[in-house]
C-alpha positions in Angstrom: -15.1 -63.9 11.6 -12.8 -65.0 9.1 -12.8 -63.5 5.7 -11.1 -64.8 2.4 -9.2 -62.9 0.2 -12.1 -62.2 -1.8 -14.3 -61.3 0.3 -11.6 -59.3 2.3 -11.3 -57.1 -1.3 -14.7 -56.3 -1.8 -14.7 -55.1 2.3 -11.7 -52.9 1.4 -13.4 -51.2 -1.8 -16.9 -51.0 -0.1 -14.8 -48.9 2.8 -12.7 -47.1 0.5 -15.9 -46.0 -1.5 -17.9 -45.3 1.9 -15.2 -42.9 3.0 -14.8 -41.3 -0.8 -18.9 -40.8 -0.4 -18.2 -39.1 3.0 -15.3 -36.6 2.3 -17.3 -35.1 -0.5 -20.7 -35.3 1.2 -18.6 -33.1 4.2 -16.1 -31.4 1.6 -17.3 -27.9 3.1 -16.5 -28.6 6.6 -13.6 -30.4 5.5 -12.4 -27.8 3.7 -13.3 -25.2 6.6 -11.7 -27.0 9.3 -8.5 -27.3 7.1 -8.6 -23.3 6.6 -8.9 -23.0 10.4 -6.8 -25.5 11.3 -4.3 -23.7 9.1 -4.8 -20.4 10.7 -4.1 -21.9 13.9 -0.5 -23.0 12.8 -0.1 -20.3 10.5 2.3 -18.6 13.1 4.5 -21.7 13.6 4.8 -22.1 10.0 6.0 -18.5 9.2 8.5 -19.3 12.3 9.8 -22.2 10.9 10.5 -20.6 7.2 12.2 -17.5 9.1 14.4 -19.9 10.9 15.0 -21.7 7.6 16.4 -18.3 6.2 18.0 -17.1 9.8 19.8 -20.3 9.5 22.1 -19.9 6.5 23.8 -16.9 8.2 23.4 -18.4 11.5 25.8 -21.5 10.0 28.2 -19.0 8.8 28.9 -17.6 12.0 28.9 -20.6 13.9 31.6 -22.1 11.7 33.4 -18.9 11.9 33.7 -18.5 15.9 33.5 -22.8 16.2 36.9 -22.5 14.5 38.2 -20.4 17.5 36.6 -21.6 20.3 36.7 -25.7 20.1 36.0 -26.4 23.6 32.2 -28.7 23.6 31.5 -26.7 27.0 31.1 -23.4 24.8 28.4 -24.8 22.0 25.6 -23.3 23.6 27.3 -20.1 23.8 28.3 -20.3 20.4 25.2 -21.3 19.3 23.6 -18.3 20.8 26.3 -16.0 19.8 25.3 -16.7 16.2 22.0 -16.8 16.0 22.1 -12.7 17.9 24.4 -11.7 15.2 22.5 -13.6 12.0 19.4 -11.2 13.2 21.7 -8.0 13.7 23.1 -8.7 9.9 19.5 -9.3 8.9 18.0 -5.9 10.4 20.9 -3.9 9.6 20.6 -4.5 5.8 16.8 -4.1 6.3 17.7 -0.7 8.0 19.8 0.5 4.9 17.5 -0.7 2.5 14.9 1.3 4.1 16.8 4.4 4.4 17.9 4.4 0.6 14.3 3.0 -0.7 12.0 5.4 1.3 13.7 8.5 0.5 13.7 7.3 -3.6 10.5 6.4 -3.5 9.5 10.0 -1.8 11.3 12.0 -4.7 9.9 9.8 -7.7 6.2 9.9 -6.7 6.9 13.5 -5.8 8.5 13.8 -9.7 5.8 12.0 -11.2 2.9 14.0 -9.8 5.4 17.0 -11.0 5.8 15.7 -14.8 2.7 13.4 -15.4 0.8 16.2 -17.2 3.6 16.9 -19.4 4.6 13.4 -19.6 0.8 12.5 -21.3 0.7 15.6 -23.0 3.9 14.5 -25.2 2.0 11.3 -25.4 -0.8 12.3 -26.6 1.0 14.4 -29.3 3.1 11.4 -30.6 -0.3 9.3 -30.8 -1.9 12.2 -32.8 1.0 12.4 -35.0 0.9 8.6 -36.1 -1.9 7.3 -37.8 -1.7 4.0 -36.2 -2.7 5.7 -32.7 -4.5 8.4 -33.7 -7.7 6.9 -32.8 -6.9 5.8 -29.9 -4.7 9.6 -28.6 -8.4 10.9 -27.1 -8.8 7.7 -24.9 -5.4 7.6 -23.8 -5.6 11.2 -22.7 -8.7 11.6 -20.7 -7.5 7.6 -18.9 -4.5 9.1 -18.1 -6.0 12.5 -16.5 -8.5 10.4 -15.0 -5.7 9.4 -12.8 -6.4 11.2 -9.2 -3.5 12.4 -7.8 -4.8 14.6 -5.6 -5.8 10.7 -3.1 -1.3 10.4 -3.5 -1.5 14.4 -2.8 -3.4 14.0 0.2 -3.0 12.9 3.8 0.1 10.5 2.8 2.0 13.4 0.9 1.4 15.6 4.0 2.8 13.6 6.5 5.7 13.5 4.1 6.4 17.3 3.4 6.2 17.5 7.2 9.9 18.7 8.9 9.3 16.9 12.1 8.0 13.5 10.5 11.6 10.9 10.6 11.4 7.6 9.5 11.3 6.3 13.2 8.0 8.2 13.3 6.6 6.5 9.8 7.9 3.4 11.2 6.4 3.5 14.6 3.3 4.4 12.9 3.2 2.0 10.7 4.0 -0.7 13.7 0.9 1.0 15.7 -1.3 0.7 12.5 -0.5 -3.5 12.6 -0.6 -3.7 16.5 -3.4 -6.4 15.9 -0.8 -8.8 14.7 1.3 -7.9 17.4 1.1 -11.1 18.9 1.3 -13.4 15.5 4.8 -11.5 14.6 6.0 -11.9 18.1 4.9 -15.7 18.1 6.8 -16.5 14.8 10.3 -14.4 16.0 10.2 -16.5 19.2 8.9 -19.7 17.7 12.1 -19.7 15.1 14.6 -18.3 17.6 13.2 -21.6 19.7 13.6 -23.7 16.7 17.2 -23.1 15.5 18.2 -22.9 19.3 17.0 -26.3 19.7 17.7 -27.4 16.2 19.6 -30.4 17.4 17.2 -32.1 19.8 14.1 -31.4 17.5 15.8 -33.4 14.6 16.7 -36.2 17.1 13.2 -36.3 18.3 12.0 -36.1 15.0 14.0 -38.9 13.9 13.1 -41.0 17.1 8.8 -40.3 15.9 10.6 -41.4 12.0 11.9 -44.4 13.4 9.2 -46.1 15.7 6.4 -45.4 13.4 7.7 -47.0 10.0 9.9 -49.1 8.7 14.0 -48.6 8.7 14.0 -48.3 5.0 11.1 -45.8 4.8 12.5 -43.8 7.5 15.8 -43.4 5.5 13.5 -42.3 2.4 12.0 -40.2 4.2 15.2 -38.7 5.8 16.8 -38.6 2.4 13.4 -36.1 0.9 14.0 -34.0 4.4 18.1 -33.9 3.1 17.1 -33.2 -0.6 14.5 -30.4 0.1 16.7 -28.7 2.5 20.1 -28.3 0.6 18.2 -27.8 -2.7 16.4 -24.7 -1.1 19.4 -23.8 0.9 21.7 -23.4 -2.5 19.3 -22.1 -4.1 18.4 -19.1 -1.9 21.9 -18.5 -1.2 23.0 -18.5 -5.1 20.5 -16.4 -5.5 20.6 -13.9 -3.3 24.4 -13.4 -4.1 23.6 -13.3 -7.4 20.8 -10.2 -7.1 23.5 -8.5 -4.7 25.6 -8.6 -7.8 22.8 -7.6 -10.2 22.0 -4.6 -8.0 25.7 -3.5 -7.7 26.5 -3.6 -11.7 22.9 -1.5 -12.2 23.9 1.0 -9.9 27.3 1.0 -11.5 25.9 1.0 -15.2 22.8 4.0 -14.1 25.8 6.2 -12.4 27.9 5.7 -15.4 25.2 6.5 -17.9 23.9 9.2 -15.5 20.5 7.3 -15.7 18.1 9.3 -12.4 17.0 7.4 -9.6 19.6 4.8 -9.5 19.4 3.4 -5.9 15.9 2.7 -6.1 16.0 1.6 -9.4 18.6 -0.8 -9.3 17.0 -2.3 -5.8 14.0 -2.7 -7.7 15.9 -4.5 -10.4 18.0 -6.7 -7.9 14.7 -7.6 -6.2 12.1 -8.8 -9.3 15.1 -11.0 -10.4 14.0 -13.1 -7.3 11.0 -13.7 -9.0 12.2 -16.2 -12.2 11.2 -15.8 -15.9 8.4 -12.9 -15.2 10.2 -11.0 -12.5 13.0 -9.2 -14.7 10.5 -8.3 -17.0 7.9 -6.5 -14.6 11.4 -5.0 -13.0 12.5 -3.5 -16.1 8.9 -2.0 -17.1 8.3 -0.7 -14.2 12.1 1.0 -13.7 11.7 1.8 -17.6 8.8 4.1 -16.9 9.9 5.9 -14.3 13.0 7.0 -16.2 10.8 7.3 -18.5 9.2 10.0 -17.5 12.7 12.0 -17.0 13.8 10.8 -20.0 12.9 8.8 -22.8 16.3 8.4 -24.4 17.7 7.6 -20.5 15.1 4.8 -20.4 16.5 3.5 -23.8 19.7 3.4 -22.6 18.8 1.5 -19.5 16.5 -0.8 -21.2 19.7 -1.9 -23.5 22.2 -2.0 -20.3 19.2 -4.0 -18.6 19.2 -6.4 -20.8 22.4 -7.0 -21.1 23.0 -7.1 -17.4 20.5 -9.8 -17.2 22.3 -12.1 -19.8 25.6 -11.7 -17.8 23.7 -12.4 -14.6 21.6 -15.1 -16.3 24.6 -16.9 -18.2 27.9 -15.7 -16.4 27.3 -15.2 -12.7 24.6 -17.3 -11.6 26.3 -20.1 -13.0 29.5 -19.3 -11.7 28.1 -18.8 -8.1 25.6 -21.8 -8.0 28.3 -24.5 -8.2 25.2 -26.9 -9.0 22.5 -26.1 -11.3 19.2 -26.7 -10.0 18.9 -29.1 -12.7 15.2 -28.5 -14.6 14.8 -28.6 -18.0 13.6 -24.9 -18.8 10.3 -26.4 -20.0 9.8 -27.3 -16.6 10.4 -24.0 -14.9 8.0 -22.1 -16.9 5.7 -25.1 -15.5 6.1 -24.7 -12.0 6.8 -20.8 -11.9 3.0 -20.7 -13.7 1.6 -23.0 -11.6 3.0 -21.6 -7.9 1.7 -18.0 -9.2 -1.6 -19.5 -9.8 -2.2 -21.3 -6.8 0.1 -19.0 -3.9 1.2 -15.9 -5.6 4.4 -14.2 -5.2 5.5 -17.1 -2.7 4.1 -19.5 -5.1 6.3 -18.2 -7.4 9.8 -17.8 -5.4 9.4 -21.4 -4.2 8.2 -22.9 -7.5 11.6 -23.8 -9.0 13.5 -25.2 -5.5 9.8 -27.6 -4.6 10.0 -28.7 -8.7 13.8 -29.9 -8.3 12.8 -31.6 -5.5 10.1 -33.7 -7.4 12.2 -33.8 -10.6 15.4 -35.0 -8.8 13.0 -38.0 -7.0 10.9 -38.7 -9.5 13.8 -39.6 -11.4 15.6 -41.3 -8.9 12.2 -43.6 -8.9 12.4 -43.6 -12.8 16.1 -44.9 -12.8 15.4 -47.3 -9.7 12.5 -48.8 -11.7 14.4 -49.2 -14.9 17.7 -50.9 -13.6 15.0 -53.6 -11.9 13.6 -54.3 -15.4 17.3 -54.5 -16.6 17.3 -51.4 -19.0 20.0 -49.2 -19.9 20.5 -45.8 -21.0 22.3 -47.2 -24.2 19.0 -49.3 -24.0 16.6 -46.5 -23.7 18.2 -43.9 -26.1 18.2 -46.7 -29.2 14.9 -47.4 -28.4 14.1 -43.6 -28.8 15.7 -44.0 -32.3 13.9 -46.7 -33.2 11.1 -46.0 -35.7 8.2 -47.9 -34.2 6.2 -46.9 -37.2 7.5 -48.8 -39.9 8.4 -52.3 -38.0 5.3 -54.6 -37.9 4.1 -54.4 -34.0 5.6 -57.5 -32.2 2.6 -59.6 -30.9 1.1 -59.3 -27.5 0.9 -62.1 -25.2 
């Protein structure tokens, strides 16, 4: 049956409408099977995000030995050789990390439990003494003695005042108490060791799938997004990551000269939020601020002031100087997507908010400039016709 163009339209639309109708009419086992679905591949995913990180160090090594050892029969050697010492680097920082954080972490909730009664006590008696806060001294107090230490005391507090308890023993544990995922973690270490093993023939393969399924220029678009995305979040992660290194090193540095307590945990702490943009510093800072606090208010003044400082160094000085390329967004814009990836995935949402947003940004505008150059616009063009006063000039008529 032949249709005419008309006709074939209306077909199209009815169609289009049919399926519309459908999809919401099944929304809840749409939406189901895409939760399960995603629970199923949850596993490769995590591997493929862990190889993505793996990777950067992986590359480092491989160009360090590749420059020794030339000969093509050695590449899967190589190869191999990196990847086993990217994941001793990776566990041996995680190692020391543990070994300063856990002990820190013991001796301040040992420290608060000691001096939280004193701590509100003084509190209380500043919010008596001011006016402002005296009506509100009697809540404060009995919230804060609400607080039941005695659940911290307990079985956790313990295990930790216990000689014969090591860290090996909290760690295994803590691995015993997760044995149910046992089998997800194992999948996504072997799925990513697979993946940057084979990193090679997976891209050719991929590309072949590119190739035969669209069109040459689509393929290349496609290839350039995959190219974009992946040294976007590749200078990204590793600007930042050298740039919190730094941040934790001139804390430490600053706390031991000011003889602020707790400075290895502290300054971790710092080092750490500052992964999280805009909001990150801040909940760093509070939370730091109050445990120092609670040693010392003038000491938590004084870090506060050095904090802040650090951060505009960090913010304007190093990051800058270690991130050769700006990611490029308009502040406007990361107070956009670091709101929106909070809202909709959290922490991650928020880690991965600014690298997916110059993505968009950097393509959008691409499109935007593609489309104007075809119309035969400028940027002299566009910026005189953001002068222009459309206002007063009599609107030109409209065909």
């Amino acid at each position: 049956m032949n249709l005419n163009i008309k006709e074939n339209e209306i077909l199209k639309t009815l169609l289009i409408g049919l399926g519309v109708f459908f999809i919401f009419w099944y929304m809840g086992n749409i939406l189901k099977f895409i939760r399960d679905f995603l629970k199923i591949i949850q596993p490769f995913i995590a591997g493929f995000m862990v190889a993505y990180i793996i990777n950067i160090p992986m590359n480092f090594f491989y160009r360090l030995i590749r420059e020794n050892y030339k000969d093509p029969q050695h590449e899967k050697t190589i190869r191999f050789f990196s990847l086993v010492l990217s994941w001793i680097s990776i566990i041996i920082i995680g190692i020391l990390l543990l070994n300063i954080l856990i002990p820190q972490i013991i001796n301040s909730a040992f420290a608060l439990t000691r001096k939280w009664p004193r701590f509100v006590e003084e509190i209380y008696s500043l919010m008596k003494a001011n006016s402002i806060t005296e009506n509100y001294a009697d809540d404060f107090y009995n919230m804060a003695n609400g607080v039941n230490w005695l659940s911290i005391n307990g079985p956790l507090f313990k295990i930790i005042k216990s000689k014969d308890v090591s860290l090996f023993t909290l760690t295994s544990s803590f691995i015993n108490s997760v044995g149910s995922s046992a089998v997800t973690v194992f999948t996504v270490i072997v799925f990513s060791i697979f993946v940057l093993l084979y990193k090679d023939t997976l891209a050719l393969h991929g590309n072949k799938i590119l190739y035969a399924f669209f069109k040459e220029d689509t393929g290349d678009y496609i290839n350039r997004v995959f190219s974009i995305s992946y040294h976007t979040f590749k200078d990204y992660l590793f600007s930042r990551l050298i740039a919190v290194a730094m941040l934790i090193i001139l804390t430490y540095i600053g706390m031991l000269i000011f003889r602020i307590p707790n400075a290895p945990m502290i300054s971790i702490l710092v080092g750490l939020s500052d992964l999280i943009p805009i909001f990150g510093p801040i909940f760093g800072a509070g939370i730091s601020a109050v445990l120092i606090f609670i040693e010392s208010p003038f000491k938590a003044l004084v870090f506060l002031i050095y904090d802040i400082i650090i951060q505009q160094v960090q913010e304007n000085v190093i990051y800058p100087a270690i991130a050769n390329a700006q990611v490029g967004l308009p502040a406007v814009w990361v107070l956009a997507s670091v709101t929106i990836g909070g809202s909709l995935f959290g922490i991650i949402g928020m880690l991965v908010s600014i690298p997916v947003a110059s993505v968009l940004y950097t393509l959008a505008h691409e499109k935007i400039d593609a489309r104007l150059i075809k119309k035969g616009y400028t940027m002299e063009d566009i910026i005189n016709k953001k002068k222009k006063d459309f206002h007063k000039e009599p609107a030109d008529e409209i065909d």
